[in-house]
N, C-alpha and C positions, 0 to 999 in steps of 0.2 A: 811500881806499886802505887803511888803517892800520884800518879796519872791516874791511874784504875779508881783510884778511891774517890778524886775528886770528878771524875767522871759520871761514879754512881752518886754522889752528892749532888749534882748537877742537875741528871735527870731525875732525881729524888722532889728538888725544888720547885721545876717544873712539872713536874705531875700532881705535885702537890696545889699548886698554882691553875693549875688547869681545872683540876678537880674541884675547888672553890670557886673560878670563874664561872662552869657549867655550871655548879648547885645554884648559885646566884644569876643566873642566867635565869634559871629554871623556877626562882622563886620572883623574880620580877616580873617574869613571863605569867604567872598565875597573879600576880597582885595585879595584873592590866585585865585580868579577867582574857588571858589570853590571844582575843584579837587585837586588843590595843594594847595588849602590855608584849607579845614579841618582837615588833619591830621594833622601838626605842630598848630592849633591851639586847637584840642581837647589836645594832649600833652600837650601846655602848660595851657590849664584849669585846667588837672587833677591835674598837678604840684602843681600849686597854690595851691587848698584844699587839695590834702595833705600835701604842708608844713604846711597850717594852722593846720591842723590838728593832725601833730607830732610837731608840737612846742607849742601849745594850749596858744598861743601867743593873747593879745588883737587886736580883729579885728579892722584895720582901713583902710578906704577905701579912705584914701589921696594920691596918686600918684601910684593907683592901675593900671592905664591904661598904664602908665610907666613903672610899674613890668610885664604888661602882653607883652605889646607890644616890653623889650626888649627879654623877655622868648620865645616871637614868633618868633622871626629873629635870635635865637640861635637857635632853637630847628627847622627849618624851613628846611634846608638842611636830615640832618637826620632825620626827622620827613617823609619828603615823600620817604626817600626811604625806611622805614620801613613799609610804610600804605600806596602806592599806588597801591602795588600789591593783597593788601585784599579788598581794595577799589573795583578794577579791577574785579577781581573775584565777588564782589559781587553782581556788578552792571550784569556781566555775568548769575550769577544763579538767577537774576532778570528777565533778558530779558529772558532767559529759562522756566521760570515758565509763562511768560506772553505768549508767544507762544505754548506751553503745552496746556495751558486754551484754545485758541484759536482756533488751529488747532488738529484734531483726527487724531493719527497717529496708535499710536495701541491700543490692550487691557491691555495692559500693562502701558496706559498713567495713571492710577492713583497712580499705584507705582513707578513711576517715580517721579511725584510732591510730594510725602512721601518723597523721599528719596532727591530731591532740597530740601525741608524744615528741614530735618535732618540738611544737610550741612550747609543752611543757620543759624541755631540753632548754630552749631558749631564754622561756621566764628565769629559769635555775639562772643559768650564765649571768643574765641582763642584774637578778638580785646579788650575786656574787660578787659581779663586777662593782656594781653601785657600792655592794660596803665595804669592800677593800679599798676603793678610790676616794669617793665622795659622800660616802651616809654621816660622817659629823661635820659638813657642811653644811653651813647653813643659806641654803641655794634652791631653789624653786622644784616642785614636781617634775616640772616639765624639761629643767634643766638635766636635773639629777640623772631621768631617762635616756635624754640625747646623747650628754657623754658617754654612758653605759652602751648605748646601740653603734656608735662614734667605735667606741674600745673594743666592742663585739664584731663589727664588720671590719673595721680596721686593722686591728691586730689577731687574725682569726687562730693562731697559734697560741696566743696567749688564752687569751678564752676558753681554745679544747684543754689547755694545760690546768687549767680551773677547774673545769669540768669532770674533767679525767679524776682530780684529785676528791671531788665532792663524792664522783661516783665509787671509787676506790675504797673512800672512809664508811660510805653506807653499807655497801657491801661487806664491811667489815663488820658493822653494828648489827645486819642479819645475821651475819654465821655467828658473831660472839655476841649479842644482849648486851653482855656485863660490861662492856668496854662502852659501850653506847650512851648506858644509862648513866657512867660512871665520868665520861668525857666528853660525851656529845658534840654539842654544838663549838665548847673552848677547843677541842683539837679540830678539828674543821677547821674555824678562824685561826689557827697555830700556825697548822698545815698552807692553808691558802695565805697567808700573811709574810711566812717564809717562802715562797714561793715566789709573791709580787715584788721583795726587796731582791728577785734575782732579777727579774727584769723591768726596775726601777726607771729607766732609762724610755722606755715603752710609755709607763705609764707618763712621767712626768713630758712627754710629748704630747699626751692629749689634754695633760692640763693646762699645759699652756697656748693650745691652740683655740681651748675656749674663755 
């Protein structure tokens, strides 16, 4: 019983924690006027659960909005110049698929839209990869990239295993809304964060070979 309890206490903490992370996620996100305020705030979400996560540290959520909001105005500079130009592009092979759908241009329009969704596949991974590994590093554009495409072709199980779990979560936020709005983008990074400390070993191979 005294298992069971502190069980539901457990995940009580964490959902609780999650659900603040998102809302502050989502209000950082809006104070950057959105294209500059999501990237240095996905950053420092991811942050946070993984510090939680390598220090397995007691969760407390007393002057969490303080820990995020100074993480967000460090990491705010570098943060978009690492993730505005994925951003860019991705809203690009957005607008490209939307106009594809639209207008008939050849016969060849539906390997086209294969090959936008390949990419878009790819940008997902390449951003995923980048903030579970290196987005609060403070390391070049170009770096940040290489290792992410490095961790994508190199470890290509890892990657689908990222992917898998991005596509998993969305799919979840379609059929239920309420769980989307409520958790969003924090159980994502939860999910993918717990995931990366399973195959730690991967990663810190590519750290150190660059």
């Amino acid at each position: 019983m005294k298992n069971l309890v502190h069980i539901h206490v457990s995940v009580g903490m964490i959902g609780l924690r999650l659900f603040l992370l998102n809302l502050y996620w989502l209000i950082a996100t809006l104070a950057g006027g959105i294209a500059f305020g999501i990237g240095p705030a996905t950053v420092t979400l991811f942050e946070i659960i993984a510090d939680d996560d390598a220090n397995e540290k007691k969760l407390s959520n007393k002057g969490l909005f303080t820990q995020f909001l100074t993480c967000y105005k460090h990491n705010f500079k570098q943060a978009n110049k690492q993730f505005l130009p994925l951003i860019f592009f991705g809203l690009l092979l957005l607008a490209e698929n939307y106009v594809m759908r639209r207008v008939h241009f050849t016969n060849a329009d539906g390997a086209i839209r294969i090959m936008l969704l390949v990419l878009m596949i790819v940008l997902i991974t390449v951003i995923l990869e980048a903030l579970l590994l290196f987005g609060a590093q403070p390391e070049s554009t170009r770096d940040l990239y290489k290792r992410a495409l490095i961790l994508l072709v190199g470890r290509p199980i890892n990657s689908l295993g990222i992917f898998i779990i991005c596509l998993g979560l969305f799919s979840l936020y379609y059929i239920l809304p309420g769980v989307g709005i409520v958790f969003g983008m924090s159980l994502l990074g939860y999910a993918e964060s717990i995931y990366a400390s399973k195959t730690v070993t991967a990663l810190s191979t590519i750290n150190h070979t660059n």
